[in-house]
C-alpha positions in Angstrom: 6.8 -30.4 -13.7 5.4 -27.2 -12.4 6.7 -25.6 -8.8 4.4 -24.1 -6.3 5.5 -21.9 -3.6 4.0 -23.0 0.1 4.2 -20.2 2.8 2.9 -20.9 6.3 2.8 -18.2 9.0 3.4 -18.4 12.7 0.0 -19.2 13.3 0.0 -22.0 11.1 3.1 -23.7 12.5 2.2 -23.1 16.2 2.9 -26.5 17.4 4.1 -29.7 16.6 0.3 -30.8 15.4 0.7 -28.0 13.3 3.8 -28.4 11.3 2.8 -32.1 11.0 -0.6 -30.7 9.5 1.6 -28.5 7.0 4.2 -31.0 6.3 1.2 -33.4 5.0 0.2 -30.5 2.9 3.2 -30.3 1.0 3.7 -34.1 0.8 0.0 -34.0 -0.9 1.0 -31.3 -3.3 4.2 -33.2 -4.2 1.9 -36.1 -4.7 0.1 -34.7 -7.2 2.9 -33.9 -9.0 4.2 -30.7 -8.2 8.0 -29.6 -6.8 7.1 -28.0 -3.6 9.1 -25.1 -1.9 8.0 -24.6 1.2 8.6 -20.7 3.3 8.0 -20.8 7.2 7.6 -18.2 9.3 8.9 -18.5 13.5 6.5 -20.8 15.6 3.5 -18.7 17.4 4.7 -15.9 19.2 8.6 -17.3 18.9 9.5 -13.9 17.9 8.1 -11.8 20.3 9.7 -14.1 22.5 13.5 -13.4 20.9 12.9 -9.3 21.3 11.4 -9.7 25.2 14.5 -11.8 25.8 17.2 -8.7 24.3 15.2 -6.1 26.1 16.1 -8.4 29.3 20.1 -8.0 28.8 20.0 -4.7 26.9 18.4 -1.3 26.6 19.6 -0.7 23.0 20.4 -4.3 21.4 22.5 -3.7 18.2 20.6 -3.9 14.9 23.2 -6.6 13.8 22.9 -8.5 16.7 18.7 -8.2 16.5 19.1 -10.0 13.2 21.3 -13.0 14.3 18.9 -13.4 16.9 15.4 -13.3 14.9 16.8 -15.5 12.3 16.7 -18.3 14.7 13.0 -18.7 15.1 12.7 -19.6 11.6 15.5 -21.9 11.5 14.1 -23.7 14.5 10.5 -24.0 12.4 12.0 -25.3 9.1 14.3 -27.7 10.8 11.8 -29.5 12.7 9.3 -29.3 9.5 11.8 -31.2 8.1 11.9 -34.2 10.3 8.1 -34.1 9.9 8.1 -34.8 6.5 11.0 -37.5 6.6 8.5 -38.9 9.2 5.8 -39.4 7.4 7.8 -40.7 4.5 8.9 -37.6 2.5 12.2 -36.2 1.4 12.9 -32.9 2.7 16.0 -30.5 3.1 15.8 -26.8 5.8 17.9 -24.5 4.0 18.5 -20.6 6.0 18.6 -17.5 3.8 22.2 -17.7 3.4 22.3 -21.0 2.1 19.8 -20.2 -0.2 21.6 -17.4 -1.5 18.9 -14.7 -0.7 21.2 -11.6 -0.8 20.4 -8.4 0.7 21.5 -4.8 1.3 22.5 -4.2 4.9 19.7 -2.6 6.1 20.0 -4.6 9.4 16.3 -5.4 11.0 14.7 -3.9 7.3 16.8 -5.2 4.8 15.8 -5.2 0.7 16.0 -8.6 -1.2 18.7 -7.8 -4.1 18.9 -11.4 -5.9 18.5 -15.0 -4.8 20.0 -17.9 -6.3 18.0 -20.8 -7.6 21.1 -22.8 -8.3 21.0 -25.4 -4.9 17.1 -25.1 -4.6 16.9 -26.6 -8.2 19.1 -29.3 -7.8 17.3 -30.3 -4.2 13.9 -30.6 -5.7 15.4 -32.5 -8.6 16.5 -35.0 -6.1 12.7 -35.3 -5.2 13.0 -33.1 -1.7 11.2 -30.7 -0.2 13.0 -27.4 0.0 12.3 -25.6 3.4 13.1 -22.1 3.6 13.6 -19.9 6.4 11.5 -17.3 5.6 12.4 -13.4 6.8 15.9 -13.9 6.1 18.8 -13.6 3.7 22.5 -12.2 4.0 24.2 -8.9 2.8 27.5 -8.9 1.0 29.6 -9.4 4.0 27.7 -12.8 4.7 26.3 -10.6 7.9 22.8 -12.6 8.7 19.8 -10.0 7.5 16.2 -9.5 8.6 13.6 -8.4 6.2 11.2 -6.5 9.0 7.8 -6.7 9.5 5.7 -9.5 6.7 9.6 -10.7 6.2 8.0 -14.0 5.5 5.4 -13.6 3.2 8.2 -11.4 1.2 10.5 -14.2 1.3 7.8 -16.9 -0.2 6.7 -14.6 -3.5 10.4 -14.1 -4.1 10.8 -17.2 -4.3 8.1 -17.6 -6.2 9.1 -15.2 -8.7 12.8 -16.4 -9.1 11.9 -19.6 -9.4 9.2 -19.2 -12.1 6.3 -21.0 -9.9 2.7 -21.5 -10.9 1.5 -20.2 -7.4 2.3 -18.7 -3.9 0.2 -20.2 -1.5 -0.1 -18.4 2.0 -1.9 -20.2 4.8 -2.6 -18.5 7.3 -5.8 -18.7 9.9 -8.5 -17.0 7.7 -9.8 -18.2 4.9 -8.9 -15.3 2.5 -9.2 -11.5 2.1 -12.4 -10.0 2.6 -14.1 -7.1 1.9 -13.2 -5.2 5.3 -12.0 -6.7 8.8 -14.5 -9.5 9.6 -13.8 -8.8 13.4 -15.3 -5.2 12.9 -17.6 -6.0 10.3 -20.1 -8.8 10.6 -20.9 -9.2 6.9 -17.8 -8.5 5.6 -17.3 -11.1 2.4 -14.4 -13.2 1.6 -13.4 -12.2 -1.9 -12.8 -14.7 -4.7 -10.3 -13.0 -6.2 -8.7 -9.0 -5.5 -6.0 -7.8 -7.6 -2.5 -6.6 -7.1 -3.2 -3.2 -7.2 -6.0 -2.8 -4.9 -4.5 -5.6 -2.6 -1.4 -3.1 -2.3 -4.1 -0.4 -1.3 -5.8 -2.5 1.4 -2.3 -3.9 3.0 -1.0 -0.5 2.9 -4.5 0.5 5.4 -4.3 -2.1 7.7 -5.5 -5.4 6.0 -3.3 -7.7 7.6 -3.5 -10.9 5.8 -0.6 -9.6 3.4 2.4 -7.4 3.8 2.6 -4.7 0.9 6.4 -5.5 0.1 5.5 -9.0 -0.9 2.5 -7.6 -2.8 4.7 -5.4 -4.4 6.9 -8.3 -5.6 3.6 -10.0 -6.7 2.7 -7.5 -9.1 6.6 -6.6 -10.5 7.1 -10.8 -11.4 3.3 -11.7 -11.6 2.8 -13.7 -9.2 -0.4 -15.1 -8.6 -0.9 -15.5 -5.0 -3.4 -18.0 -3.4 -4.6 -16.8 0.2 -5.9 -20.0 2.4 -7.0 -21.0 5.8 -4.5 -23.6 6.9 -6.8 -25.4 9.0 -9.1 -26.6 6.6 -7.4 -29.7 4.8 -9.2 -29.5 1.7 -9.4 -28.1 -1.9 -11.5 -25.3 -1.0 -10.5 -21.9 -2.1 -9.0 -18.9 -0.8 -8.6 -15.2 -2.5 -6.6 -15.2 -5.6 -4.6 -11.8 -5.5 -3.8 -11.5 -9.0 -3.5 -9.2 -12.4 -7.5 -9.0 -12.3 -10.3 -8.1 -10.1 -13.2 -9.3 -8.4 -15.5 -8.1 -11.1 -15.3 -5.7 -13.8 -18.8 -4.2 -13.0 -17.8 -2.8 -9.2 -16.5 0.0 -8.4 -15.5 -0.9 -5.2 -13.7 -3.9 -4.0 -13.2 -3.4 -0.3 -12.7 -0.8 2.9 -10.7 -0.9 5.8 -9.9 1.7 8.6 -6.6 2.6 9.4 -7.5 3.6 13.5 -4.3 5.3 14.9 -3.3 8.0 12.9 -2.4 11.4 13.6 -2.4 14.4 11.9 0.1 17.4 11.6 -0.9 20.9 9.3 2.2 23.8 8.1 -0.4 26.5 8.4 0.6 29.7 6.3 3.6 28.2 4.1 4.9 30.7 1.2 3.8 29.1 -1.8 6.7 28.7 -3.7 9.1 26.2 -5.3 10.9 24.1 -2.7 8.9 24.3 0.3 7.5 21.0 0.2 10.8 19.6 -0.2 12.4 21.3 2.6 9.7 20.1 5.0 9.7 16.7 3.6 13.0 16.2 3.3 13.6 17.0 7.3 11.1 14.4 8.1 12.8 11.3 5.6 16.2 12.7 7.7 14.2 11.2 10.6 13.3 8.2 8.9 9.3 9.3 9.0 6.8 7.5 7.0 4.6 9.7 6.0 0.6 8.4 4.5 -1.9 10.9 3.0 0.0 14.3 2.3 -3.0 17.2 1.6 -1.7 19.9 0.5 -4.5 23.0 -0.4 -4.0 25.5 -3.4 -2.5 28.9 -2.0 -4.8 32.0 -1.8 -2.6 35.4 -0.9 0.7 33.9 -1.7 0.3 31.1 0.8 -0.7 27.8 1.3 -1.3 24.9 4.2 0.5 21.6 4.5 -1.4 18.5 6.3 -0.1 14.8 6.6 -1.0 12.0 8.3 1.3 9.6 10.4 1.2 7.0 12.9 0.0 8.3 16.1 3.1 6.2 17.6 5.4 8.6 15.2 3.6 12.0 16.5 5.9 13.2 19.2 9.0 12.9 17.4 7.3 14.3 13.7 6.3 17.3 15.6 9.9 18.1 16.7 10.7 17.6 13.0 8.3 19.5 11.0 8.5 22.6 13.7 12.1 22.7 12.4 11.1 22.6 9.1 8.3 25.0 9.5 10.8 27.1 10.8 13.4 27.3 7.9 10.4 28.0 5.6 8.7 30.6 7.5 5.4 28.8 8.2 3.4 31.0 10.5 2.0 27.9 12.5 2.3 23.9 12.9 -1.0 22.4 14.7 -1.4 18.6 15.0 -4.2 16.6 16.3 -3.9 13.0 17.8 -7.0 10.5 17.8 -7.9 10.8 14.2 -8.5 7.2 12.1 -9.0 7.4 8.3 -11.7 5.2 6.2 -11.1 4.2 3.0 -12.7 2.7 0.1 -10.4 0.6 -2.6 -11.7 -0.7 -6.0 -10.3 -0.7 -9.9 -14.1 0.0 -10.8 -13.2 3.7 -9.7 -10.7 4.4 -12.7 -13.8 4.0 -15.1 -17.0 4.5 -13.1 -17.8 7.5 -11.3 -19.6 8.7 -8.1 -17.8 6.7 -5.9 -16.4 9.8 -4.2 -20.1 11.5 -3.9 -21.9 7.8 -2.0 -19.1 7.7 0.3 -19.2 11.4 1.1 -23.1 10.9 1.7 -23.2 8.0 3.6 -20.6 9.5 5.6 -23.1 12.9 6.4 -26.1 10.3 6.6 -24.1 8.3 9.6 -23.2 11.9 10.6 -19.7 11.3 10.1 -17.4 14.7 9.8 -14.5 14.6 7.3 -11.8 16.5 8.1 -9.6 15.8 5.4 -9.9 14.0 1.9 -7.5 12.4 -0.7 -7.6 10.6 -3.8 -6.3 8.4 -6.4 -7.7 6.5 -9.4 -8.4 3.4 -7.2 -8.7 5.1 -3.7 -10.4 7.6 -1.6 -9.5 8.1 1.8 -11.2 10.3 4.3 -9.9 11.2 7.5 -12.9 11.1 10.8 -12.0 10.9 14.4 -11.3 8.3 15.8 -14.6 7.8 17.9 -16.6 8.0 14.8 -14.1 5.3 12.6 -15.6 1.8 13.2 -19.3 3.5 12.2 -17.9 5.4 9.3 -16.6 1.6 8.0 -20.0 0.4 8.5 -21.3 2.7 6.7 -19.5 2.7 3.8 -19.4 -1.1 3.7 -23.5 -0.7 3.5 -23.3 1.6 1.2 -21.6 0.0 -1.3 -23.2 -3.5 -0.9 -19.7 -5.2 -0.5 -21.3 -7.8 1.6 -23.5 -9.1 -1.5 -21.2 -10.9 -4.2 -21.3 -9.2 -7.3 -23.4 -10.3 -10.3 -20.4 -11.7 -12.5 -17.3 -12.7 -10.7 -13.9 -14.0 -12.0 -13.4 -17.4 -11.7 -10.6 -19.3 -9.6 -9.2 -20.5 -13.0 -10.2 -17.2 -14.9 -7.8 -15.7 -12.8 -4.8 -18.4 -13.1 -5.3 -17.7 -16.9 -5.2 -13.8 -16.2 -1.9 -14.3 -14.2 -0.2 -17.1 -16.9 -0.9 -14.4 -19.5 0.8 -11.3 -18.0 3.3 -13.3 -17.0 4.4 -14.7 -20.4 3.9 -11.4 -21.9 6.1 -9.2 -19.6 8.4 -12.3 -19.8 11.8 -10.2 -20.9 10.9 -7.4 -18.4 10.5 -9.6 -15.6 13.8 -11.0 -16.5 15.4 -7.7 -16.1 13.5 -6.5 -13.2 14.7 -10.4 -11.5 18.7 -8.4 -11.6 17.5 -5.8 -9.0 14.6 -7.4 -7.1 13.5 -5.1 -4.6 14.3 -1.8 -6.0 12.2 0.8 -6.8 10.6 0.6 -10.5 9.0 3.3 -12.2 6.7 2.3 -15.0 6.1 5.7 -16.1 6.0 9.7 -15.6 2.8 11.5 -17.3 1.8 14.9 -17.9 -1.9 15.3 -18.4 -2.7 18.8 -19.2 -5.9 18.5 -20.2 -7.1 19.8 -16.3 -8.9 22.2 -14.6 -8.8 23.1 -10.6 -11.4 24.7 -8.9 -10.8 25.5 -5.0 -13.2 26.2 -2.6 -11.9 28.2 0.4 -13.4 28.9 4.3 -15.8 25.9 3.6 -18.0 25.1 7.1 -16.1 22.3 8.3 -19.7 20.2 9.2 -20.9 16.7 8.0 -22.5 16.6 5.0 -20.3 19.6 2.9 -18.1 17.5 0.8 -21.5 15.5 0.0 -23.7 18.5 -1.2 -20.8 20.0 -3.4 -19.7 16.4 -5.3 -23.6 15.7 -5.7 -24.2 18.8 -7.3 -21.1 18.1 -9.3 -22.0 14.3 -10.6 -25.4 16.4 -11.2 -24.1 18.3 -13.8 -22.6 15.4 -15.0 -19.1 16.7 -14.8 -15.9 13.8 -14.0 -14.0 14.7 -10.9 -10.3 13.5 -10.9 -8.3 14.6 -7.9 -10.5 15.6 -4.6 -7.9 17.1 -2.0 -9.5 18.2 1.6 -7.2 20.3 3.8 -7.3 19.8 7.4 -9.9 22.5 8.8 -9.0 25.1 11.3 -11.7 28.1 13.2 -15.0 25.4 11.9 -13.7 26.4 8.1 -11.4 24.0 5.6 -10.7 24.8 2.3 -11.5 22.0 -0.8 -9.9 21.6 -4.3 -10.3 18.9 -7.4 -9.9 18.7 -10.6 -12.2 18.3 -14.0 -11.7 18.1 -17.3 -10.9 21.8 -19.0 -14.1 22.0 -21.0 -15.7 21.7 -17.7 -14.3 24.1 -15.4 -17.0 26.7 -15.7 -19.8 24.4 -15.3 -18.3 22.8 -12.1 -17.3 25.7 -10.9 -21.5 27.1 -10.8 -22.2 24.0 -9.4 -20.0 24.2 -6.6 -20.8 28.2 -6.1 -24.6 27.1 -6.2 -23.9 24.7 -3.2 -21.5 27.4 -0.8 -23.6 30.7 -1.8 -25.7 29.0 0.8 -23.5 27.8 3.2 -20.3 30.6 3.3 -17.2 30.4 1.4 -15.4 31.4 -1.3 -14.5 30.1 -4.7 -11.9 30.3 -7.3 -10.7 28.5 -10.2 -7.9 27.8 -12.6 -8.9 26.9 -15.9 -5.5 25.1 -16.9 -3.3 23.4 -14.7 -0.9 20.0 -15.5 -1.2 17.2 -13.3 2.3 15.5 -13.1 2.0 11.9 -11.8 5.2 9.1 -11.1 3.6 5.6 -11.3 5.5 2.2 -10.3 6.2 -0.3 -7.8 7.0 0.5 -4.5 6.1 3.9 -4.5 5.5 3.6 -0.7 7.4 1.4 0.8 10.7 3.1 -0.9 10.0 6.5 0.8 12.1 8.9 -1.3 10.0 9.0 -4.1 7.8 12.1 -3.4 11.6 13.8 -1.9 12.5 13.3 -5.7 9.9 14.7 -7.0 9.6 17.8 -5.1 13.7 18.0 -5.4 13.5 17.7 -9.4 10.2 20.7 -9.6 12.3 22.7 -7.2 15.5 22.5 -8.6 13.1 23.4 -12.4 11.8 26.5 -10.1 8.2 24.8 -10.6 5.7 25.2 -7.6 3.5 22.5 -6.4 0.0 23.5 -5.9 -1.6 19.9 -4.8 -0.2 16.1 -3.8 -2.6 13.3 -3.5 -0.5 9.9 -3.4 -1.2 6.1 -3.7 1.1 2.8 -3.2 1.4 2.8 -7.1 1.1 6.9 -7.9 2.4 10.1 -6.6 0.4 13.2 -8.7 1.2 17.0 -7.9 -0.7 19.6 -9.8 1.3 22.3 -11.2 0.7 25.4 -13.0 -0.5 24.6 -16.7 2.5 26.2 -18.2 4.7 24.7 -16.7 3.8 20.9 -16.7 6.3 20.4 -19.9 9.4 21.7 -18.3 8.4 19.4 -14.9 7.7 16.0 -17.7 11.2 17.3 -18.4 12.4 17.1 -14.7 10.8 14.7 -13.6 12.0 12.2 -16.7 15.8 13.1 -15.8 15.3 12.8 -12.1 14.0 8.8 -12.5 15.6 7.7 -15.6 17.4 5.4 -14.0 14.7 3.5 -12.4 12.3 3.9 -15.3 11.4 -0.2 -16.7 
């Protein structure tokens, strides 16, 4: 008999119509001969309810106490779910994290899932119930009650899914799927048939919130098919399968989303040598910072500039932070600039099609759109506008990649269960293993490709349109661009770096002269560099990744010249000598998370 997984958010357990609505759900798919587990989040705004009340009685409320006190908006939900399926005839049983057996670290309020046992779930749903879990919750070693933190829920259901070896994680929630972009923002935006696990871990990670990226994350490390649907539509009608597979295999792009509050920080003038990075870094993980697209320009004159992004909420307290750290290095400046938002485009089309980069940068100029800072990966590009001009920049490159207009061939609903059934029996013994340590950090892989050239453009105008003339002139000469880094511009100049194949540095280097002979600026390339990249899951959401990194170069006495980062990949560009000796480092520093 196969097992499906049922999440249902707050939304879709409002009211008592509600859970009656979702309890009928799970009788039909019990019906039809499925063991049903069933993950529910707190009813409505429950929880926003629970923290108003602990700001009432206390300033501070203990983290310990926060937890013991969220828990109970999901034990309220799955207990009264329960009496609405014995109602209407079913056989249910509400079970809390704890009696589970969801064990967790103690990370009160953000706690990590480290195993959860399948032993009393098993024997319920032999016995014909229901099993109704409290999502969001589980219990640390000392039986303390534990929290998961924000998407707790939807985190909860694929684990479950994945320890119990289930067909399918259904999430109903009040849209019908994941679109292309923010159907709020965007009035054509599409609902996708199917998006896959990588580029869904992109779009959560930039604001899509249908899905938390930790429970995406968990998707992709026990594949996990999950089934996105609109709860208020009782019918057969399909979501967005997020899945090993994409939409089509004949699109570059898959979707865009704007990420609106961000700010942004520069270390103007940092010596470019080994260890800097990690000293600034490091102080701001000391201060439990999150940190999103790190730009970091090649040095000219034994120097070099620094710029991040963060929440603009985060600002104040980074700033204190990094002017400590730009201190202890010897930066000669830290400038920062609030109201910034940052547009991206997403798509597994981009690891073997190019020109992606060049369209957005032109229909960027075209809606006379600024970029003042750029990053990339192989499924990503992110560009950094202010925020007045954000909501027109994701119109514009929705338009310009068509992503309201289905593509030509799409995956099917059951081309995709296939697609998940297959990776999931063939990774069978490593999801085993990976099932002892669920939530921690796994590293599929550290690479040295040293087949790279850099060229860096310095004192560009900082003016709409730039990026677009030089990467046109570039895909003109019919040269691959890998990594495109943008530093944040000071004085109307920024500087611009990226990477091409060896055999191709000269000729993108005239191309790119061509292009700033007429505009200012100066140029300069390296014809050999080695691009070191750490690939895995988690790579954001466990935030000492780059720290080891930059640790393992420095402690090697290897500089870093460039970062560009993505949920699944961290690359830095090092010197082309010297990209053995940091495989070397970098192997040592994560063998022990390497599977």
């Amino acid at each position: 008999m196969s097992l499906i997984v049922q999440k249902f958010g707050g939304t879709s357990v409002a009211d008592a119509e509600k859970i009656r609505a979702a309890a009928r759900r799970a009788l039909r798919a019990q019906s039809q001969g499925h063991q049903v587990v069933m993950v529910v989040s707190a009813m409505g705004k429950n929880t926003d309810m629970l923290v108003e009340l602990a700001g009432q009685v206390c300033d501070h409320p203990p983290a310990r106490e926060m937890d013991v006190l969220l828990s109970t908006g999901e034990q309220v939900t799955m207990s009264v779910m329960a009496m609405a399926i014995h109602e209407l005839g079913g056989k249910a049983t509400s079970l809390t994290g704890g009696q589970i057996g969801v064990r967790t670290d103690s990370s009160h309020t953000k706690a990590r899932i480290q195993s959860i046992s399948t032993d009393r779930m098993r024997q319920l749903l032999d016995d014909g119930n229901i099993v109704i879990a409290a999502g969001f919750q589980g219990v640390d070693d000392d039986l303390n009650i534990t929290t998961l933190g924000r998407g707790g829920s939807d985190t909860s259901a694929v684990a479950l899914a994945a320890v119990l070896g289930a067909e399918m994680c259904e999430i109903y929630t009040d849209v019908d799927g994941v679109f292309t972009t923010d159907p709020r923002q965007i009035a054509d935006a599409r609902k996708m048939s199917n998006v896959s696990h990588d580029e869904m871990l992109e779009l959560a990670s930039l604001g899509a919130g249908v899905m938390h990226s930790r429970s995406i994350e968990f998707g992709k490390k026990f594949n996990v098919p999950i089934h996105v649907r609109n709860s208020g539509v009782f019918t057969d009608e399909p979501g967005t399968i997020i899945g090993p597979i994409a939409e089509s295999d004949n699109r570059a792009v898959s979707g865009c989303a704007l990420t609106k509050e961000e700010a942004r920080l520069t270390v103007l003038g940092v010596p470019n040598k080994p260890g800097v990075s990690l000293t600034i870094f490091e102080k701001l993980a000391g201060e439990n910072i999150t940190v999103d697209m790190i730009m970091q320009t090649a040095g000219q004159d034994g120097l070099a500039d620094i710029s991040f992004t963060v929440l603009e909420s985060d600002l104040a307290r980074t700033l204190t932070a990094v002017e400590a750290a730009a201190e202890a290095v010897g930066a000669a400046d830290v400038a920062h600039q609030a109201n910034v938002s940052k547009v991206s485009v997403v798509g597994l089309g981009m690891a073997t099609q190019s020109g992606v980069a060049d369209r957005m940068f032109r229909a960027l100029a075209e809606a006379n759109v600024n970029i003042a800072a750029i990053t990339t990966s192989e499924i990503k590009v992110s560009c950094l506008v202010a925020r007045e001009q954000g909501l027109e920049a994701l119109r514009a490159v929705h338009a310009e990649f068509e992503l309201g207009r289905p593509p030509e061939k799409r995956v099917t609903f059951e081309d995709s269960l296939a697609a998940a059934k297959k990776a999931k029996e063939a990774d069978a013994v490593a999801v085993v293993n990976r099932l002892q340590a669920m939530e921690d950090l796994t590293v599929h892989g550290v690479v040295l490709d040293d087949s790279q050239a850099l060229v860096t453009l310095t004192d560009v105008p900082d003016s709409p349109g730039i990026s677009a003339d030089i990467f046109e002139a570039v895909a003109a000469a019919n040269i691959v661009v890998d990594m495109i880094v943008q530093g944040v511009g000071a004085n109307g100049k920024t500087n611009l770096s990226f990477t091409v194949p060896q055999a191709a540095n000269d000729k993108a280097a005239k191309a790119a002269s061509e292009v700033i002979e007429k505009l200012g600026g100066a140029i300069n390339s390296h014809p050999s560099i080695s691009i070191l990249s750490v690939t895995g899951v988690g790579i954001r959401s466990h935030t000492g990744v780059g720290l080891r990194m930059f640790r393992a170069l420095s402690q090697a006495g290897i500089n870093v010249e460039l970062v560009s980062t993505s949920e699944v990949k961290v690359n830095v560009v090092v010197a082309g000598d010297k990209g053995a000796a940091g495989l070397t480092a970098l192997q040592e520093a994560f063998a022990d998370v390497i599977g």
